[in-house]
N, C-alpha and C positions, 0 to 999 in steps of 0.2 A: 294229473298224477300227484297224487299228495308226497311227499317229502319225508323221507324216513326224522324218528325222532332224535337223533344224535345231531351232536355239531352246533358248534353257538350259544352255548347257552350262558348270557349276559344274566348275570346275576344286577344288575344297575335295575332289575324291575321290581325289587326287594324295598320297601322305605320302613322309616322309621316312624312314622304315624301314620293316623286315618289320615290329614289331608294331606300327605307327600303321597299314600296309594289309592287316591283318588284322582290327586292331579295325574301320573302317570297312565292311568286306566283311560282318563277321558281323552289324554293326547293320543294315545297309540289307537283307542275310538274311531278320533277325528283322523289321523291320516291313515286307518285303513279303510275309511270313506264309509264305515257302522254310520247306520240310522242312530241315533240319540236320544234319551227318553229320560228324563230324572224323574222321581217321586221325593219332593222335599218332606226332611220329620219336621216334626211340631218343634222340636228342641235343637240348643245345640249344645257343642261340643265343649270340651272343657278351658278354651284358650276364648270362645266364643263363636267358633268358626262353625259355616253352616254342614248342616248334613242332609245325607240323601242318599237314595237308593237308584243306583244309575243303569238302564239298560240299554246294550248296546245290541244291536240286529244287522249280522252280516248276512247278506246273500237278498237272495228274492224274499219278497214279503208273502208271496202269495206260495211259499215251499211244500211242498207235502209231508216233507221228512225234517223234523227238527231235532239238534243238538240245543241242549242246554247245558251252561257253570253256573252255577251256585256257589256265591261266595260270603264270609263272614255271620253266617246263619247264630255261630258262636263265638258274636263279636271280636275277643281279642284272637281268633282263632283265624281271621281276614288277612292275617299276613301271608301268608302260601296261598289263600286261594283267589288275591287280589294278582300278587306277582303272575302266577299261571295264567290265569284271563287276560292278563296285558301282555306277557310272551305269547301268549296265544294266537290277539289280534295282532302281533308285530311281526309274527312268523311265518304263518299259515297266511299266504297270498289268497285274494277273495276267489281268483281265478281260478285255484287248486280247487275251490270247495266242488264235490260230486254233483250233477246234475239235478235239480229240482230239490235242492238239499239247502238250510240256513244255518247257521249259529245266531243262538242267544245267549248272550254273557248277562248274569244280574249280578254287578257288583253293589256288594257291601248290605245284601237284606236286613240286619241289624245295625245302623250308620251309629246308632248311639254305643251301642257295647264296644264299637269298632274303637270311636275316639277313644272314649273313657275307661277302655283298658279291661270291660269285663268280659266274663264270660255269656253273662246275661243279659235283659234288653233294660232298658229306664226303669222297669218295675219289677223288677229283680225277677223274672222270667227266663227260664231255661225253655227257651226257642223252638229246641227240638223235645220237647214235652205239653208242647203247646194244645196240640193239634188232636185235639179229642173232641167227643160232643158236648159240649159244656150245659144241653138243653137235658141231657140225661144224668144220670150217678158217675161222680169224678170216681177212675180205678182208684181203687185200695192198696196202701203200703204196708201192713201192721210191723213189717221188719224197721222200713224208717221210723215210724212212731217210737218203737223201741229205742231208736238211736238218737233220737230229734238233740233230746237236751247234750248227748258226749258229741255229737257233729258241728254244732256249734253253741259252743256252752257261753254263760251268761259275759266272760272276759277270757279275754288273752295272757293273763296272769302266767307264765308259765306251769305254775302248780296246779292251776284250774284246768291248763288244757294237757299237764301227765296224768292226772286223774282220768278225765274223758280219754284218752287214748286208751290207758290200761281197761275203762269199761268195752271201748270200741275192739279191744286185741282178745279180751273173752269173749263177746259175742259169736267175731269170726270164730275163733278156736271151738266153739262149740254148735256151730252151725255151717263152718263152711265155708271156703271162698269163694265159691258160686252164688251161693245165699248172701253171702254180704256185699258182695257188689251188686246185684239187684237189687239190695234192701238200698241203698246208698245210689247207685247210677240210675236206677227202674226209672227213675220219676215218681212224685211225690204232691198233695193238692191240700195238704193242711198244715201246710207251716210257711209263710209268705217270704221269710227271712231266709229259710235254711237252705240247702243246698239240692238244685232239678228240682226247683219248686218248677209247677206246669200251668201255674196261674188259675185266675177264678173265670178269667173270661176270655175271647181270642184277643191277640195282642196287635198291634200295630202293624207289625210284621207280615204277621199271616192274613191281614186284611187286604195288605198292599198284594203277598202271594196269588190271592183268591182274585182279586180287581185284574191282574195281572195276566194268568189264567184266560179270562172273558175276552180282556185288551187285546190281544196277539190271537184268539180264537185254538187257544193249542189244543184244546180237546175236539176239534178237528179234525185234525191231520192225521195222515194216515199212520204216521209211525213216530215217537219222541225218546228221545231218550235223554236223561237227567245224570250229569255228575256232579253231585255235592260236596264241596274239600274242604275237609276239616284235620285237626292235629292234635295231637296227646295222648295219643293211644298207638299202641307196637313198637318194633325196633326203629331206630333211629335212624330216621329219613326214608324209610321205606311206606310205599304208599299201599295201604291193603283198598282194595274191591270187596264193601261191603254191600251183600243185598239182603234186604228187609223183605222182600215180595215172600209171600207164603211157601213154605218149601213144595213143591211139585209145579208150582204155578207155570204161567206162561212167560211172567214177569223172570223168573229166575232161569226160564231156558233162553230169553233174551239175552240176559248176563252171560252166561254161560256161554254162548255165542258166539258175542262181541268180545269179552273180556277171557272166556277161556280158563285155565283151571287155578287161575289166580285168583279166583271170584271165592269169598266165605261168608257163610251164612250163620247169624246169633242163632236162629233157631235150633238149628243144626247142631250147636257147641262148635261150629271150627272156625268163629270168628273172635279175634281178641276183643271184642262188644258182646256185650249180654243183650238178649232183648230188651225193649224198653217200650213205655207208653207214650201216646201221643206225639213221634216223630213225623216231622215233616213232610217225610219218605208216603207216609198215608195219603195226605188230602190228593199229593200225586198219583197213586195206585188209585181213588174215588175218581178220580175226572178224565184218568186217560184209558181205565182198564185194560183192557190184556193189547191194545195200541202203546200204553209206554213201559220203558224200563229205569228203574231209578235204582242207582248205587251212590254210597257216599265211597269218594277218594279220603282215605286217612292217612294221614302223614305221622308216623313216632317220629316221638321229640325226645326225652326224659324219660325215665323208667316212670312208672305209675306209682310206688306208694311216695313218690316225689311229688306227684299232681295233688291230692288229698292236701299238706298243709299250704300250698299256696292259694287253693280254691276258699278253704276256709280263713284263711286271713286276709283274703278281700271280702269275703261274705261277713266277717268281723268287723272289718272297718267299714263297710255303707250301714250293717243295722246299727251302727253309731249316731245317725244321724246323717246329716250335710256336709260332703268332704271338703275340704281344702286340698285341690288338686294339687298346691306346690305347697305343702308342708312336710317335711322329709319323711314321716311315719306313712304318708298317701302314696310319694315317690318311693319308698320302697319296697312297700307292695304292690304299687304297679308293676314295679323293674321285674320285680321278679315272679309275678303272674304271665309277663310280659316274654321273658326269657323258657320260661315252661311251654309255651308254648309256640313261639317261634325263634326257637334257637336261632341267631344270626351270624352264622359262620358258613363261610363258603361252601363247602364240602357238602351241605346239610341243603343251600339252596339250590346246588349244583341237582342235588338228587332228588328234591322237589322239582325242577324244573324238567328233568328228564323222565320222569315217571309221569306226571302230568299229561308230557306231549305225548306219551305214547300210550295214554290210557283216554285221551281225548281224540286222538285218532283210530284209537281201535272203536270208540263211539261213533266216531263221524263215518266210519267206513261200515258199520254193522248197521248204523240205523239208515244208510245209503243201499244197502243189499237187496 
């Protein structure tokens, strides 16, 4: 009998770095007797400490029906969906799980954005614009081109960046706030520096993804279902069910389901996300077909014309060059890319933790049905 989602909720699974939400994740792993899995990066982290992409597999191996977390896809973006994954395995007894049914937790698929405070992976890749065919024609932006040089113009001068604002506030004004956040969010393949850049090649990430994938045999199984948790986008602390699957599809009557009329779709217009290129949310819909159902969990933090100068003043400071992670200009743009995105005040965890459980058990009980 699974466990209604109230009640309990320790906010102590919250930390203040990648390795304090990693050592929590792998202990609450090991005492609820998860199989173990790391995939270490090439790199590490900014104090020196190692990183890695750790998975954890609760239940029988051989399952028919699998739950998946996805966490930290948008590095600094790993605080909510680290904390959820380790309340998850500390809550949810293995014995609750539904017959012939697992959980997999992949904490931290970006270990480096994690540490080092960004939104993007070591080469300045926005994760979820990754995932395109990179053997054909990268999609086209002509709104971003338009914007490239006022999005992150050549200095943080403040006179440089009220200049670029005032370009970037006609633009909208004369095309739109639908059009300018596509132009700006869509994803983007010809400017390496600037902002949902989707890279020239697939990224480290999405190799481990795809390896991943074969490892576990999940395009298999009879039935998968994917929640992805991310933050900085909607009201604050509330978690929206977004689905990417094609509107009519099989995919979104899965959603619809499990998740019920909470579920919004960009295509649609009724999700606070616009559509976008190259999201992760695809290579999953290529390998599970009308067997999986992927939504990302999103967490508001901050109002959004609030995200825009924090994103560009960490994208300001790496195209600088090689950071000095403890010189106060670096710490203060981490604090506060850092703070945009996982508010750390109780109230805020309390309601990621509780929307979580009840959106990872409306999963585990749908993809169980």
């Amino acid at each position: 009998m699974l466990p209604p989602p109230a009640g309990g909720l320790d906010t102590a699974v919250f930390a203040t770095d990648y390795a304090g939400a990693r050592a929590r994740f792998l202990q609450a792993a090991a005492r609820s007797g998860a199989a173990l899995h790391s995939i270490a990066h090439p790199l590490a982290g900014p104090t020196g400490e190692r990183l890695a992409t750790d998975l954890a597999w609760v239940g029988p191996r051989d399952a028919a029906r699998v739950l998946v977390t996805q966490s930290a896809l948008h590095g600094v973006e790993g605080f909510a969906g680290s904390a959820a994954q380790t309340d998850f395995l500390g809550w949810l007894p293995v014995g609750a799980l539904p017959p012939d049914t697992a959980v997999l937790h992949i904490h931290a698929i970006n270990p480096w954005g994690f540490a080092w405070l960004r939104r993007t992976n070591e080469e300045g890749v926005d994760l979820n614009r990754n995932f395109v065919d990179f053997a054909a024609p990268l999609p086209e932006n002509p709104g971003y081109d338009a914007l490239a040089s006022a999005l992150l113009p050549p200095s943080a001068d403040p006179a440089v960046i009220a200049q670029a604002d005032d370009l970037l506030a006609a633009w909208r004004q004369a095309h739109g706030r639908e059009a300018f956040e596509r132009a700006v969010t869509g994803g983007q393949y010809r400017h390496p520096h600037g902002l949902f850049h989707g890279g020239r090649a697939p990224a480290w990430s999405q190799q481990v993804l795809r390896e991943l994938l074969v490892r576990e045999a999940l395009a298999g199984r009879a039935r998968v279902a994917i929640v992805d948790i991310h933050t900085g986008l909607g009201p604050y602390g509330y978690g929206e069910v977004i689905c990417d699957h094609p509107p009519g599809s099989a995919g979104v009557a899965m959603a619809r389901a499990y998740y019920g009329d909470s579920v919004t779709e960009p295509a649609l217009g009724t999700s606070t996300s616009v559509p976008k290129h190259g999201l992760v949310d695809y290579l999953w819909h290529a390998e599970l077909g009308d067997r999986g159902c992927f939504v990302t969990l999103e967490f508001g933090t901050c109002p959004l014309e609030q995200m825009f100068p924090v994103l560009r003043a960490d994208h300001l400071l790496h195209a600088a060059g090689p950071v000095d992670w403890r010189a106060p200009d670096t710490q203060r743009v981490k604090n506060a890319l850092r703070a945009h995105f996982y508010p750390a005040r109780t109230d805020w965890q309390q309601l990621v933790l509780f929307r979580a459980r009840q959106v990872l058990l409306q999963a585990l009980r749908g993809v169980a049905a």
